[in-house]
N, C-alpha and C positions, 0 to 999 in steps of 0.2 A: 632956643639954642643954648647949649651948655659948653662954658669955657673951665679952661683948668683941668683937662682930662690928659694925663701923661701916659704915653706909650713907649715900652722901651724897647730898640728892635735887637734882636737878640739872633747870634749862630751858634746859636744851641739850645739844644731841649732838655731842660735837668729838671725831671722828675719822681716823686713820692711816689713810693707802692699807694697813696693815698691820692694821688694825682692822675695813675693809670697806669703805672709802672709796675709789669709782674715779668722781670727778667729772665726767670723759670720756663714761662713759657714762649716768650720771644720767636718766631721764624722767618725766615727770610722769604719776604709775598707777601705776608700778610700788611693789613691794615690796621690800626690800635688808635681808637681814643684820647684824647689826654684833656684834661682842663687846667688851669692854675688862677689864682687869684692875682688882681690886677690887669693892664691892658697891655699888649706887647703884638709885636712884627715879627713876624719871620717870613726868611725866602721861600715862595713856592719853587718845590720841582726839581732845588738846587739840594746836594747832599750834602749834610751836617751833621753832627755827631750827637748822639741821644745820651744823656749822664745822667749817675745814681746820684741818688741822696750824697754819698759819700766822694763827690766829684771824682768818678772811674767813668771813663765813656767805653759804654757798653754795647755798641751798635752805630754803624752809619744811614741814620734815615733821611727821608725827604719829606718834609711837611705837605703834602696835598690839600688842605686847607685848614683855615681857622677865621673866628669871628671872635671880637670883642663888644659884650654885652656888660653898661654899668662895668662893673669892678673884678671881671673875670674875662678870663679867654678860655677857649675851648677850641678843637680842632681833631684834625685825626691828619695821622702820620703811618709811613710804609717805611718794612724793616727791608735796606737792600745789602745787609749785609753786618754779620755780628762780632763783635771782639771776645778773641780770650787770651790770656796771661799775661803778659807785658804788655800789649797792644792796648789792654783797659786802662793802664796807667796814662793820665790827661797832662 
C-alpha cells in the first residue's frame, strides 16, 4: 500500500495542445482524450468548462471518465458546447 499520493479535484480541465488540446478542431459530440501529469478528480457527467494554456475557457464539456496511474491522469471528455469572443474570457 502506498501512502502520500495527493489528488487535487479540480472544475476544470486546462489543457496543453501537448495535453490533447487542438481547439481548431474542437466539435460539439464529439469525444477527446486528454492526459496531465499528477493525480486529480473531476465530476463525471456534470459540465465544466475546458481552458487553454493561456486561461480562456474555450468550450463547455463534461468529463466521462478518467483514471489516475502513478503520477499521471488520463481520461476522455465530450464537447457539449464551444465559446467564442468574450464568452472565452474566464
Amino acid at each position: 500500500m502506498r501512502y502520500g499520493l495527493q489528488s487535487g479535484f479540480n472544475w476544470a480541465l486546462k489543457l496543453k495542445p501537448e495535453n490533447g488540446l487542438n481547439e481548431n478542431e474542437l466539435e460539439v459530440g464529439k469525444t477527446y482524450e486528454f492526459w496531465k501529469s499528477g493525480n486529480r478528480i473531476y465530476p463525471l457527467n456534470i459540465p465544466i468548462d475546458l481552458i487553454n494554456q493561456n486561461w480562456e475557457a474555450v468550450a463547455k464539456i463534461i468529463v466521462v471518465e478518467f483514471k489516475n496511474l502513478e503520477s499521471r491522469c488520463s481520461g476522455k471528455y465530450k464537447v457539449i458546447k464551444i465559446y467564442e469572443g468574450k464568452k472565452k474570457e474566464f
